[in-house]
C-alpha positions as CSV (number, residue, x, y, z in Angstrom):
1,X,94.8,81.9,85.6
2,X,95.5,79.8,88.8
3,X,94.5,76.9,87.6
4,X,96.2,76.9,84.2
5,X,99.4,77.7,86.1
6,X,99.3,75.4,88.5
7,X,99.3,72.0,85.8
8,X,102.4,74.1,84.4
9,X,104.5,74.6,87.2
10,X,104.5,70.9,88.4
11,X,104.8,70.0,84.5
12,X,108.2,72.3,84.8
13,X,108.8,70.4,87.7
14,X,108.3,66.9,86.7
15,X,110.4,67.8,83.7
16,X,113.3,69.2,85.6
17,X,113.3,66.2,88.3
18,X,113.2,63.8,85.3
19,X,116.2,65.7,83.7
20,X,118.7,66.0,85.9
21,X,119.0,65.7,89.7
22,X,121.1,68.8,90.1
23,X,117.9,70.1,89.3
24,X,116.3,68.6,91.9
25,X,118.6,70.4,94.4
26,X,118.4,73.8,93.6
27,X,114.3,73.1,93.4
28,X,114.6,71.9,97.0
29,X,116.7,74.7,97.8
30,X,114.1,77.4,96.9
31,X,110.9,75.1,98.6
32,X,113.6,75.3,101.6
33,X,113.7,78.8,101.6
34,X,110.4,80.0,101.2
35,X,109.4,77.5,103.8
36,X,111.9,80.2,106.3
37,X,110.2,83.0,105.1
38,X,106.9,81.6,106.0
39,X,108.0,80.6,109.4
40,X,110.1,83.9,109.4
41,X,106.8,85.9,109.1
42,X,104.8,83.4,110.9
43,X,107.1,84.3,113.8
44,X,106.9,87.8,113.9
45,X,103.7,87.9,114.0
46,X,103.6,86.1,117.3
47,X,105.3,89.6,118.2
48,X,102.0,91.3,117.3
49,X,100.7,93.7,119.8
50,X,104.3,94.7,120.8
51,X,107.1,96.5,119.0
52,X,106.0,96.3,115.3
53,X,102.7,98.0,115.9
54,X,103.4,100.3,118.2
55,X,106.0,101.1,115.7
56,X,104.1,101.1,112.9
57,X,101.4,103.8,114.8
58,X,104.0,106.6,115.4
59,X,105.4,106.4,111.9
60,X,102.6,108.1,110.9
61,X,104.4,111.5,112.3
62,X,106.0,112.2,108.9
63,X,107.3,110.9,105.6
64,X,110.6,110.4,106.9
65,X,109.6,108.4,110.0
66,X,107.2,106.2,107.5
67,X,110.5,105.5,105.4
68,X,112.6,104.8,108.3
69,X,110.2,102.2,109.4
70,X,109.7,100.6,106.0
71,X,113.6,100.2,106.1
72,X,113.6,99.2,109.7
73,X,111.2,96.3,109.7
74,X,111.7,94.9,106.1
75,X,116.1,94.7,107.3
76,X,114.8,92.9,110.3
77,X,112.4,91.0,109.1
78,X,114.0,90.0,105.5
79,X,110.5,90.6,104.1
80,X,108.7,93.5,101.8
81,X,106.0,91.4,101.7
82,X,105.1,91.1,105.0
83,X,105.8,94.4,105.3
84,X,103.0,95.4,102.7
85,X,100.6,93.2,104.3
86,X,101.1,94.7,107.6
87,X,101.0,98.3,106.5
88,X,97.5,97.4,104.2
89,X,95.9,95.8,107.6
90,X,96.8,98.8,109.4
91,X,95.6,101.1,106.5
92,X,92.2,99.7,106.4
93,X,91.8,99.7,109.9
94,X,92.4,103.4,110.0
95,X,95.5,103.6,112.5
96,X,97.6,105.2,109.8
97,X,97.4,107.5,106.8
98,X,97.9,107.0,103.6
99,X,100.9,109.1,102.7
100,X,102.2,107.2,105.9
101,X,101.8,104.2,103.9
102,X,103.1,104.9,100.9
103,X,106.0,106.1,103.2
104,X,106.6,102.6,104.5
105,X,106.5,101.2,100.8
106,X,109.2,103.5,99.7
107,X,111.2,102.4,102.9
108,X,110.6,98.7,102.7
109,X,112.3,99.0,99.0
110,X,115.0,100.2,99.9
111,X,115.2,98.0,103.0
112,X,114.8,94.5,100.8
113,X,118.2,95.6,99.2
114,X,119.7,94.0,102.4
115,X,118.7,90.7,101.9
116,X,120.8,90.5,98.4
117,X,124.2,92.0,100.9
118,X,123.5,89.3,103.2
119,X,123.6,86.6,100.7
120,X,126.1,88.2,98.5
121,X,128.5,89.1,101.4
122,X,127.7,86.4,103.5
123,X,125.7,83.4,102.7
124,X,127.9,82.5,99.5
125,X,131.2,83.1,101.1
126,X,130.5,81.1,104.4
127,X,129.6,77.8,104.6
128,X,126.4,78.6,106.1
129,X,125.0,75.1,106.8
130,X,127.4,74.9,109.4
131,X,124.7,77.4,110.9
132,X,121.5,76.3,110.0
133,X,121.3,72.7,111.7
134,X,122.0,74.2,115.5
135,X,119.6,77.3,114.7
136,X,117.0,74.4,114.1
137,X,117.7,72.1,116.8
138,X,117.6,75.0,119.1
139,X,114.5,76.6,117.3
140,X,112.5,73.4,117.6
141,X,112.6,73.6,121.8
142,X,111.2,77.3,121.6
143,X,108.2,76.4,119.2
144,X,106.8,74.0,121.5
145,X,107.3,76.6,124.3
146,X,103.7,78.1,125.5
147,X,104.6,82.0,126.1
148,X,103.9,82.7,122.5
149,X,107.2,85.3,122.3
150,X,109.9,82.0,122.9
151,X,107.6,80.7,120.5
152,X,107.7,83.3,118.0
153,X,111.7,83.8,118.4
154,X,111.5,79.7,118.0
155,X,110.1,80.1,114.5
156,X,112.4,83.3,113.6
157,X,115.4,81.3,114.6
158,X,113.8,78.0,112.2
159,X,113.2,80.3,109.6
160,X,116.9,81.7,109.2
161,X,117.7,78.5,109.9
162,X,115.9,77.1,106.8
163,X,117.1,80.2,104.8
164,X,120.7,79.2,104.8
165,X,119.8,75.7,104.1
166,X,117.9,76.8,101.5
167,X,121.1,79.5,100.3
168,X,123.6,76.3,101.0
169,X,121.4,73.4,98.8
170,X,120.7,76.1,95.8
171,X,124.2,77.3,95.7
172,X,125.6,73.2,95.9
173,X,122.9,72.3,92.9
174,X,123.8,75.4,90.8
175,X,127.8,74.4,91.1
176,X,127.0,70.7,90.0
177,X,124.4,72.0,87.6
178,X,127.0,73.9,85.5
179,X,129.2,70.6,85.0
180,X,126.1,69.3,83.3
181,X,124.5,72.1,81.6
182,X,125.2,75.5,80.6
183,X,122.6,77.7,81.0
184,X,125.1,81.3,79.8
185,X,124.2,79.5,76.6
186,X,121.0,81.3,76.7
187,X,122.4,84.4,77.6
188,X,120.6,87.6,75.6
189,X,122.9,90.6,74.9
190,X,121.3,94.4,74.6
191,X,117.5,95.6,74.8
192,X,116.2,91.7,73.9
193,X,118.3,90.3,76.9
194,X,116.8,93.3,79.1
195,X,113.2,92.9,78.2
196,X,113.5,89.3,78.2
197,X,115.4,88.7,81.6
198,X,112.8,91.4,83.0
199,X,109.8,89.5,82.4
200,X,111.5,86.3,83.3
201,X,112.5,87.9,86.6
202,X,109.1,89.5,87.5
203,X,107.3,86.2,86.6
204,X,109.6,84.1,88.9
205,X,108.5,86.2,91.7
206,X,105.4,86.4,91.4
207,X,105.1,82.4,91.5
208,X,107.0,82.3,94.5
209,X,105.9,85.6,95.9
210,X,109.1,86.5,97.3
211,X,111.5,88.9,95.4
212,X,113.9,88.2,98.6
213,X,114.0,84.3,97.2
214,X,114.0,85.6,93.4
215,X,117.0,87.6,94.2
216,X,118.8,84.6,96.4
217,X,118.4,82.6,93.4
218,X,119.8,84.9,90.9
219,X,122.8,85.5,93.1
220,X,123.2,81.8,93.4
221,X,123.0,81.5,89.9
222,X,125.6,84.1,89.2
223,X,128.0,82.9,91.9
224,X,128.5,79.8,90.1
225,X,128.4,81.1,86.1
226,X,124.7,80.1,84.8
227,X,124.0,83.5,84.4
228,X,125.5,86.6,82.8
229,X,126.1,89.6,85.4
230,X,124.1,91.6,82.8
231,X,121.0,89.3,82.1
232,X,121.3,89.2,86.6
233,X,120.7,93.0,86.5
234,X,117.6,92.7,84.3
235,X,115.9,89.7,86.3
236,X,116.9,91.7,89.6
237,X,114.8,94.9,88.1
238,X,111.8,92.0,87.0
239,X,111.9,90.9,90.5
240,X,111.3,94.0,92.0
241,X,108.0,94.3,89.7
242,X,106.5,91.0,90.5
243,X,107.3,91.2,94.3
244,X,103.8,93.7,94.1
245,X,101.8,91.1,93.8
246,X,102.0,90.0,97.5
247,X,100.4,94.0,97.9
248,X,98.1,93.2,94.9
249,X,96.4,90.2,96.7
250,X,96.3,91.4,100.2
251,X,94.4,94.6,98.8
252,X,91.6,92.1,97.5
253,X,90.0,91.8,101.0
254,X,90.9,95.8,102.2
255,X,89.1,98.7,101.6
256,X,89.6,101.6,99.2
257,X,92.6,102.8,100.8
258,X,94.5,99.9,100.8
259,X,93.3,99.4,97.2
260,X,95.5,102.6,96.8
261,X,98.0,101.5,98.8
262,X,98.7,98.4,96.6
263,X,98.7,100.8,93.1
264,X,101.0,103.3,94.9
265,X,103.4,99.9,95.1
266,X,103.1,98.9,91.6
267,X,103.4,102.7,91.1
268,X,106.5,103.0,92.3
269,X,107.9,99.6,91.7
270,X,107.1,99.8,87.9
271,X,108.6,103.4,87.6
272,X,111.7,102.3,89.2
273,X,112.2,99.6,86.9
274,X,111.4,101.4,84.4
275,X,114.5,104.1,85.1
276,X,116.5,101.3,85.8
277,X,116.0,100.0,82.3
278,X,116.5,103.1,80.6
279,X,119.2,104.2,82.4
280,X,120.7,100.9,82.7
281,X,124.2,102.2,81.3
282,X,124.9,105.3,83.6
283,X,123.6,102.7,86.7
284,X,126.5,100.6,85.8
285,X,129.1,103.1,85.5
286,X,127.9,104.1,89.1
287,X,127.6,100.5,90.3
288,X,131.2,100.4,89.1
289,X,132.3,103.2,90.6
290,X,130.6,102.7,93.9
291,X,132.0,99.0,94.5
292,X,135.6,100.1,93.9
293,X,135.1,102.6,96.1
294,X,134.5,100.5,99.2
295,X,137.0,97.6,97.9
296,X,134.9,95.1,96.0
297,X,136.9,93.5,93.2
298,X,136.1,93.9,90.1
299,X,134.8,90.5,89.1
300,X,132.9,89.9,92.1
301,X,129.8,90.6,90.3
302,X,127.1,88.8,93.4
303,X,128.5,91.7,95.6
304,X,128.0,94.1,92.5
305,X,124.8,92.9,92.0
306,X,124.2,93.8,95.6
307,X,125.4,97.1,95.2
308,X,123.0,97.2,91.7
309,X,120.4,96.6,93.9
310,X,120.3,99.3,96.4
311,X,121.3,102.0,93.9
312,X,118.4,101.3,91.5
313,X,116.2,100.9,94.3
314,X,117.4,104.2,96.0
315,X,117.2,106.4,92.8
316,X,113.6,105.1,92.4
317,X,112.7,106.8,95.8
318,X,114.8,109.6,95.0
319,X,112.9,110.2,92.2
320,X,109.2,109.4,93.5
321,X,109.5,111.4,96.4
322,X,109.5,114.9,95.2
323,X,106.1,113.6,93.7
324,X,104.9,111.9,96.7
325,X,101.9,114.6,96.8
326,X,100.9,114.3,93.4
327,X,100.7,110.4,93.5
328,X,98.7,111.0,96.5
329,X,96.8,112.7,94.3
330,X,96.5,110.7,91.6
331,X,95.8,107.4,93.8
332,X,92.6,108.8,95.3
333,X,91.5,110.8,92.1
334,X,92.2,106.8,90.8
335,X,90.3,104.8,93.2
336,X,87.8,107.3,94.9
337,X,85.8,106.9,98.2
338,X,82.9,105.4,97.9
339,X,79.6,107.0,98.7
340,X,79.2,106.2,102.5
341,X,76.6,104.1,103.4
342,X,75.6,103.8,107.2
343,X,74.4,100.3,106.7
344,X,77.5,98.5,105.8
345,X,80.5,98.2,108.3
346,X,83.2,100.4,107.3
347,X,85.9,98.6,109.1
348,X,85.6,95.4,110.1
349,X,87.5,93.7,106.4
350,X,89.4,90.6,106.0
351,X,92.3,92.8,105.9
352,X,92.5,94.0,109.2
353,X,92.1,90.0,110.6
354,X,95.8,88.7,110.6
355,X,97.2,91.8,113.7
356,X,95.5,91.6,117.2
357,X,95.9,95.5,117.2
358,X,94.2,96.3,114.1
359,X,91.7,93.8,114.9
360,X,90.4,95.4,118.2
361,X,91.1,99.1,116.5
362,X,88.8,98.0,113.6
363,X,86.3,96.6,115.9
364,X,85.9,99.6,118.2
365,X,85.8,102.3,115.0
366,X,83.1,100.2,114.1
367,X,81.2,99.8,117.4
368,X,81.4,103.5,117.2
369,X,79.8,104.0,114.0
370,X,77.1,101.6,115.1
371,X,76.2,103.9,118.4
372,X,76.5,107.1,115.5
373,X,73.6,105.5,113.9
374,X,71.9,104.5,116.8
375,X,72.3,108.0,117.8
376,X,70.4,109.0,115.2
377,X,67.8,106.7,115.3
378,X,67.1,107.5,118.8
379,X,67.0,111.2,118.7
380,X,64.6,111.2,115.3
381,X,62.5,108.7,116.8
382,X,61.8,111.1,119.6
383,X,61.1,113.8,117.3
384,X,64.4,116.0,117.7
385,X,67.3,116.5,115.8
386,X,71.1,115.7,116.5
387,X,72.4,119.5,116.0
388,X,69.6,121.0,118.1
389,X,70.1,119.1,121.5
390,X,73.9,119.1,120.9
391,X,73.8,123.0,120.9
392,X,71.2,123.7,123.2
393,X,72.1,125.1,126.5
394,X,68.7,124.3,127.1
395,X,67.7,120.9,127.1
396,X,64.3,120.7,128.7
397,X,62.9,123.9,127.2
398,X,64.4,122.1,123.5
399,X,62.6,119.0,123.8
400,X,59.8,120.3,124.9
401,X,59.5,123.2,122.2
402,X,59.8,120.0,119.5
403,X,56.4,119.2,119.0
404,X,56.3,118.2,115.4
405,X,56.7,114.4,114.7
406,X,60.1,113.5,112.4
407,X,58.4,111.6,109.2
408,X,60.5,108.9,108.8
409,X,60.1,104.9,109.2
410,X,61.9,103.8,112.7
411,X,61.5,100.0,111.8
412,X,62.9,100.4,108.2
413,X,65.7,102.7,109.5
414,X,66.6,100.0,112.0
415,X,66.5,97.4,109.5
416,X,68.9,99.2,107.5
417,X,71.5,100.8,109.9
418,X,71.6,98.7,112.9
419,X,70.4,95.3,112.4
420,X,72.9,94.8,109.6
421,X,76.0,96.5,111.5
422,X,75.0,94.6,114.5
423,X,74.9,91.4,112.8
424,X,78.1,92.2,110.9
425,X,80.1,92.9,114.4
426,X,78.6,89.7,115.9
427,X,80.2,87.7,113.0
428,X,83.4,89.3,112.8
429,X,83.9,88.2,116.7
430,X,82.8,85.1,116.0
431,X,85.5,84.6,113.0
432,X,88.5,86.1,115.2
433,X,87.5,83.7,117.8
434,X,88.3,80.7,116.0
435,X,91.6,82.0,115.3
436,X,94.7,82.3,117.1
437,X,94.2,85.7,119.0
438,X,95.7,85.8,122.2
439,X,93.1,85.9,125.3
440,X,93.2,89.6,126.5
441,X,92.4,90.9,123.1
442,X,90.0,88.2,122.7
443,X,88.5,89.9,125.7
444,X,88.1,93.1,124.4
445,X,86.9,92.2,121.3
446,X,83.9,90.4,123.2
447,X,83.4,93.1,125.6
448,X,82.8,95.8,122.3
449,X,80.4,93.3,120.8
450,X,78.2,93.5,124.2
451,X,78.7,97.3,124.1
452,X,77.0,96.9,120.7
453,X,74.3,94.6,122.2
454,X,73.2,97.3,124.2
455,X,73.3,99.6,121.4
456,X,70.8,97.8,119.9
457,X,68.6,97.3,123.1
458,X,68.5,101.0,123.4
459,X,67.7,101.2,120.0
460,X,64.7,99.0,119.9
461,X,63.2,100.0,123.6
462,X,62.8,103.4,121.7
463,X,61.1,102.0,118.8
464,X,58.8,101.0,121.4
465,X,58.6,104.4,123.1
466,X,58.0,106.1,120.1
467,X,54.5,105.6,119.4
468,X,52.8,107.3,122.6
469,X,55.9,109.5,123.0
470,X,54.5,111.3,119.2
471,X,50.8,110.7,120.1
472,X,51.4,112.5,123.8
473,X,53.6,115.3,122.9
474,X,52.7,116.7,119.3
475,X,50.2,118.9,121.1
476,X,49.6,119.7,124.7
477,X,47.6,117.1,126.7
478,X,48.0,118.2,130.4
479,X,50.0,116.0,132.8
480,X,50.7,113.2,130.6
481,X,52.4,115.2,128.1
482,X,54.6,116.6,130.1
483,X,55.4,113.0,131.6
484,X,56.6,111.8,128.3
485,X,58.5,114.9,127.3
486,X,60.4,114.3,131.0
487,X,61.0,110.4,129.1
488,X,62.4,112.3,126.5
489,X,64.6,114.8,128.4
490,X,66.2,112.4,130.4
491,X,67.3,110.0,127.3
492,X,68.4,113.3,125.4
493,X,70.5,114.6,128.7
494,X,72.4,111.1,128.9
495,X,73.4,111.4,125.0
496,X,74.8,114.6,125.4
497,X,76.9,113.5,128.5
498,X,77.9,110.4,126.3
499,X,78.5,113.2,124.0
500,X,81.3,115.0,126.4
501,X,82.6,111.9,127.0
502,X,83.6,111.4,123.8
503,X,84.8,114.6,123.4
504,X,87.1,114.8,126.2
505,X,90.8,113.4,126.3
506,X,90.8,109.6,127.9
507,X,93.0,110.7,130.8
508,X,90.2,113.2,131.9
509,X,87.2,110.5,131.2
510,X,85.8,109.5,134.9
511,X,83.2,106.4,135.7
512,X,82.4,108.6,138.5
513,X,79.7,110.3,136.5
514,X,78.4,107.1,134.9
515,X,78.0,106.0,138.5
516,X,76.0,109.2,139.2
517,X,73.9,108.7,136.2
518,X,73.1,105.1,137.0
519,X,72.2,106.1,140.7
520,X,70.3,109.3,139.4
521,X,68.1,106.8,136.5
522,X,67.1,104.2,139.6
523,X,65.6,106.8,141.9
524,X,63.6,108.7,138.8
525,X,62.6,105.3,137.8
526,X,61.4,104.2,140.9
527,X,59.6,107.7,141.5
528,X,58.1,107.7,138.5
529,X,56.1,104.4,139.5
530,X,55.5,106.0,142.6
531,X,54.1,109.7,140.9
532,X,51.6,107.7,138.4
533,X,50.7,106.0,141.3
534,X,49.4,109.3,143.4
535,X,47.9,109.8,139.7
536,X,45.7,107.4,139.7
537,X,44.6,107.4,143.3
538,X,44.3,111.1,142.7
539,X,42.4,110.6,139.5
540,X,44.9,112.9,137.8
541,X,45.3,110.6,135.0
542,X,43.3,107.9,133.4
543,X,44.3,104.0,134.7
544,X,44.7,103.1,130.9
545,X,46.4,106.1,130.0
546,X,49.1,105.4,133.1
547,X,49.2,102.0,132.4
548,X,50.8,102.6,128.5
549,X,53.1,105.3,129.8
550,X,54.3,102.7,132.9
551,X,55.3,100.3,130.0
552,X,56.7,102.7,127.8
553,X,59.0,104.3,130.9
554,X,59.8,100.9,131.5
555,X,61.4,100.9,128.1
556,X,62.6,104.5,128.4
557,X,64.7,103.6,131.9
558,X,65.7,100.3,129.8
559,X,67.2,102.4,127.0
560,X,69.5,105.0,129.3
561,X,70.4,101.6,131.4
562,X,72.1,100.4,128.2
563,X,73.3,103.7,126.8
564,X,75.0,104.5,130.0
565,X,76.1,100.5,130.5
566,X,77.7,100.7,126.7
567,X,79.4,103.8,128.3
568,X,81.2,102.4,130.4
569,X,83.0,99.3,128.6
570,X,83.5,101.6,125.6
571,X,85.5,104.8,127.2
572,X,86.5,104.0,130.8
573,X,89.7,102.4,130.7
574,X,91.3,101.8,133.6
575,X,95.1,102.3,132.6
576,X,96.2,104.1,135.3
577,X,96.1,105.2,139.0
578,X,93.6,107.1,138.9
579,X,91.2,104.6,137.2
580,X,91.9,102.0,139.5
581,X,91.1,104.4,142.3
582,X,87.8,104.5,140.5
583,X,87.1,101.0,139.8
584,X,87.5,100.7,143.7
585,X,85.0,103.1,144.3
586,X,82.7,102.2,141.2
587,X,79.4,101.3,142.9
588,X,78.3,97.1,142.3
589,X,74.7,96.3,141.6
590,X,74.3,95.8,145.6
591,X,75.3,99.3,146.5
592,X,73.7,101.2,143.8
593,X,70.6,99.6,145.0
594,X,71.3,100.6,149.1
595,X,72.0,104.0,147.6
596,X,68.8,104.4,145.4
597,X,66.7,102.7,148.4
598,X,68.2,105.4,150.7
599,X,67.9,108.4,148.8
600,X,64.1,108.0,148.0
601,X,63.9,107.2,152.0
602,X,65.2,110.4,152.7
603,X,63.4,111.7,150.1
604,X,59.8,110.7,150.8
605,X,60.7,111.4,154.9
606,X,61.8,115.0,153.8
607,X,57.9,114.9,151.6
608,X,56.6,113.2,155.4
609,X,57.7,116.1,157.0
C-alpha cells in the first residue's frame, strides 16, 4: 500500500506544481505545518521525565481524571496524536490501565477541538506571520542551548512558529487560488456530498497523519470560498476517522493492550462519525443555535465549523461513556491475553522506547520477571517448592524434610527462561543507549541490566550445586548431608528475606539488613572452609568427598553474593533522609572484610577459651 501511494502522492504533486503556482503555496503551507507539529512534539518530549508523565501516572485515579488529562495535554500540546502515542507507551509499559487509557482517548477528542478555535478565531483573523518570524529567531537560540528543557521550549516556540507560517502561506494560496480556479464547483449536495467529503477527509489525514493539519486546511479552505460550509462538516467528521491511524501504527510495536487501546480509538472515532452523519441535521440546528448564542455571526461559517467540531466530538463521548465498561469488555473479549510464556519478555517493546519513564518502568518490570523465574529455577533445583518455604515458619526443618529430588531439566529450564530474558534485557539497553536518553536514566537502566547479570550468576552457580546437593540429601548420609542441606537453608533464608523485601512499602525497605546478610554470608563462608577442614584432619569426612562440597559451597556463597548484591541496586533507593543516613553507614568492601575478620577472631578466641 506504501509504496503504491507514495508514486501517487508526488504524481498529485508534480501535477499541481505544474498547474498552477497558487498551488504550490498552499502545498508549502501544509509541508510548513506539519514540519511545527513534528518539532512541536519533538519538543515536548524533551519535557519527558517531568510534568507529562507524572501527569499521565495519577490519571489513572478515575475516568474523569483520564479525560481531563486527555483534554489537558492534547490543548497544550495541539496534538491527539502524540497524545495516543504517549498513552500506548505508557500502556504497554504497565504504568496505567486500560480504562485509564481509553479515558485519555475520549479526552484527547475533545481536546483536538481547540486547535480548529485557535485557527478559526485566531490564526485567520490576525495576520499571524507577524508572529511566526520572531518566535523563530528566538526559538533557533534555545535549540542550540545544552539544558535539554531551553531546548525543548526552543523547538515548541519553532514549531508554533512554523504553524502560523504554515496557517498564513495556506490561507494567502487558497485566496489567490480562487481567482484562478473554483473548486465550490465540485461541491456535492445531500448523502453523496456527505459520504464523499467523509472519505475525502479521512484519507487526507491519514496521509499527513494529522487531523489538527486536516482541519487547518479545511478551515483555510472555507475562509476563502473553495469549499461549501456543508461539504467542510463532512471532511471535518472524515478527519476525525483517519486521525486513528497515528494510534493504529504506534500499536504495531506494543503489546496486547495497546492493541486494544488503538481499536478502542477507532471505536470511538468511527461511532462518533458515524452519529455525526446520521444526525447531521439536528447537529446543525444546534451548531446554529449554539454560535448565536455566544455572538458568532451568522455567516462566519470557520468559527461555526469550530463550534461543529466540539459539539460532534462532545456528543460522541457523551454517548460512549455510559458504555465505557462494555467496550472494555468487548476490547479484551476482542484482542485476548495471550497465554503467558516465562521465556519471552513481557515488557521490554518498541513501544515503550520513545519516554525515559516508561523506558526504565518497562525495564525494571522486566528485571523482575527475570529474578521470578530465576526464583523458580533456584528453589526446584534444590529440590523445594516456591509455596512451601514461603509459608514455612520453619525453614531448616522444611528443607531438610525435602528429600525427594524435583524431576525436571535445570539446563533446559535455563535455556528457556533465563538465557533468553537475559539476553533480551542486554539488547534492549544496548538499543536505548544509542538513543537520546538523558544520562541519569541511562544510569538506571545500566544498573537493572547488572542486577540481571547477577540473576543469572546465581542462577547458573546453582546449576552447579545441584548435582551433589540431590546425590547428598535424597537420603541420609551422616555429616555431609547435613552440610549440603545447611547450603541449601542459607540460599532458601536469603530468598525469603528478598521475599519481605519485596513485600514491604519502599519507605520501610532498609540496606541495613542487606549489610547484615553480606557480613553474616562472609563469616559462614569462611567457617565452612575452616569446619571441613577439622573434617578432614579429624577424618570425619572423606578428602574427595570435602573437596566436591568445598567447590560446590563455593558456588553456593557465590549465588547468595549475587542474590543479595541484585538486592540491593533493585529495591534500596536512596530518596530520602533516611536512605542517605544509610548509604553513610552501608559497609564498603574494606569494612565488611575488618568486620568478618573480627568476628571469626572473637569467635574462634571465645572456641580458645
Amino acid at each position: 500500500m506504501k509504496k503504491f501511494l507514495l508514486p501517487v502522492i508526488l504524481l498529485v504533486l508534480s501535477f499541481g506544481f505544474w498547474a498552477s503556482s497558487d498551488f504550490q503555496e498552499i502545498a508549502a503551507g501544509v509541508a510548513i505545518f506539519l514540519f511545527g507539529m513534528l518539532m512541536l512534539e519533538d519538543g515536548f518530549k524533551l519535557f519527558s521525565g517531568g510534568f507529562l508523565e507524572v501527569a499521565l501516572e495519577k490519571a489513572t485515579g478515575s475516568v474523569a481524571k483520564s479525560m481531563g488529562f486527555g483534554i489537558l495535554s492534547t490543548t497544550i500540546m495541539q496534538s491527539s496524536s502524540l497524545v495516543s502515542v504517549i498513552t500506548i507507551s505508557f500502556l504497554s509499559a504497565g504504568l496505567i490501565s486500560l480504562i485509564a487509557g481509553v479515558g485519555i482517548i475520549f479526552g484527547a477528542n475533545i481536546g483536538t477541538t481547540t486547535g480548529a478555535w485557535l485557527v478559526a478565531g485566531f490564526g485567520l483573523k490576525v495576520k499571524i506571520s507577524a508572529y511566526a518570524l520572531p518566535m523563530l529567531a528566538i526559538a533557533i537560540v534555545l535549540v542550540f542551548q545544552k539544558n535539554k528543557y531551553l531546548r525543548g521550549a526552543g523547538f515548541v516556540l519553532a514549531g508554533l512558529g512554523f504553524l502560523f507560517l504554515g496557517i498564513h502561506h495556506m490561507k494567502e494560496g487558497f485566496e489567490s487560488f480562487k481567482d484562478q480556479f473554483d473548486l465550490t464547483r465540485f461541491a456535492l449536495t445531500g448523502l453523496l456530498g456527505l459520504v464523499v467529503y467523509t472519505l475525502i477527509g479521512g484519507a487526507a489525514t491519514v496521509v499527513m497523519q494529522s487531523s489538527h493539519a486536516t482541519m487547518t486546511l479545511i478551515i483555510t479552505a472555507l475562509a476563502a470560498g473553495q469549499i461549501s460550509y456543508e461539504n467542510a462538516l463532512a471532511l471535518a467528521i472524515g478527519a476525525n476517522i483517519g486521525t486513528t491511524i497515528t494510534a493504529i501504527i504506534g500499536s504495531f510495536t506494543a503489546n496486547y493492550q495497546g492493541k486494544r487501546l488503538a481499536l478502542a480509538h477507532l471505536i470511538f472515532n468511527v461511532v462518533t462519525a458515524g452519529v455525526a452523519l446520521v444526525f447531521i441535521g439536528p447537529i446543525r440546528m444546534s451548531v446554529d443555535f449554539i454560535s448565536a448564542g455566544i455572538g458568532i455571526p451568522d455567516n462566519d461559517f470557520t468559527l461555526k465549523l469550530a463550534v461543529f467540531h466540539t459539539v460532534f466530538n462532545t456528543l460522541g463521548v457523551v454517548i460512549m461513556l455510559p458504555l465505557l465498561k462494555r467496550l472494555i469488555a468487548f476490547l479484551e473479549r476482542a484482542i485476548k491475553q495471550p497465554e503467558e510464556d516465562l521465556s519471552k519478555p513481557k515488557y521490554l517493546s518498541q513501544a515503550v522506547d520513545e519516554f525515559p519513564q516508561t523506558i526504565e518502568f518497562a525495564m525494571r518490570q522486566e528485571v523482575k520477571h527475570l529474578y521470578d523465574n530465576a526464583v523458580e529455577v533456584i528453589v526446584h533445583g534444590l529440590n523445594l517448592h516456591r509455596h512451601e518455604i514461603f509459608d514455612t515458619k520453619d525453614i531448616a526443618a522444611t528443607v531438610r524434610a525435602s528429600r525427594r529430588p524435583f524431576e525436571f531439566d535445570i539446563d533446559e529450564r535455563y535455556e528457556a527462561r533465563i538465557k533468553t530474558l537475559y539476553s533480551a534485557i542486554v539488547e534492549f539497553a544496548t538499543r536505548i543507549g544509542s538513543t537520546d536518553v538523558p544520562e541519569n536514566v541511562m544510569d538506571d537502566i545500566y544498573s537493572l541490566r547488572d542486577v540481571a547479570g547477577r540473576i543469572v550468576r546465581a542462577v547458573k552457580a546453582v546449576k552447579h550445586l545441584r548435582r551433589n546437593a540431590t546425590r547428598y540429601t535424597e537420603r541420609p548420609q551422616g555429616a555431609i548431608t547435613e552440610l549440603y542441606n545447611q547450603l541449601r537453608i542459607e540460599i532458601v533464608r536469603i530468598l525469603v528475606e528478598i521475599r519481605q523485601l519485596d513485600l514491604a512499602d519502599p519507605e520501610d525497605r532498609s540496606s541495613l539488613w542487606l549489610d547484615q546478610e553480606r557480613v553474616q554470608v562472609e563469616s559462614d563462608a569462611h567457617e565452612t572452609n575452616n569446619r571441613i577442614e577439622a573434617m578432614i584432619r579429624n577424618r570425619k569426612l572423606d578428602a574427595s568427598v570435602a573437596t566436591s562440597f568445598l567447590n560446590d559451597s563455593n558456588y553456593a556463597y557465590e549465588a547468595m553474593r549475587d542474590l543479595l548484591g541484585a538486592a540491593r541496586t533493585y529495591y534500596i533507593e536512596a530518596e530520602d533522609a533516611m536512605a542517605e543516613v544509610e548509604r553513610i553507614l552501608a559497609l564498603d568492601d574494606e569494612e565488611l572484610a575488618s568486620i568478618v575478620m573480627g568476628a571469626i577472631g572473637e569467635k574462634q578466641g571465645d572456641e580458645a577459651r
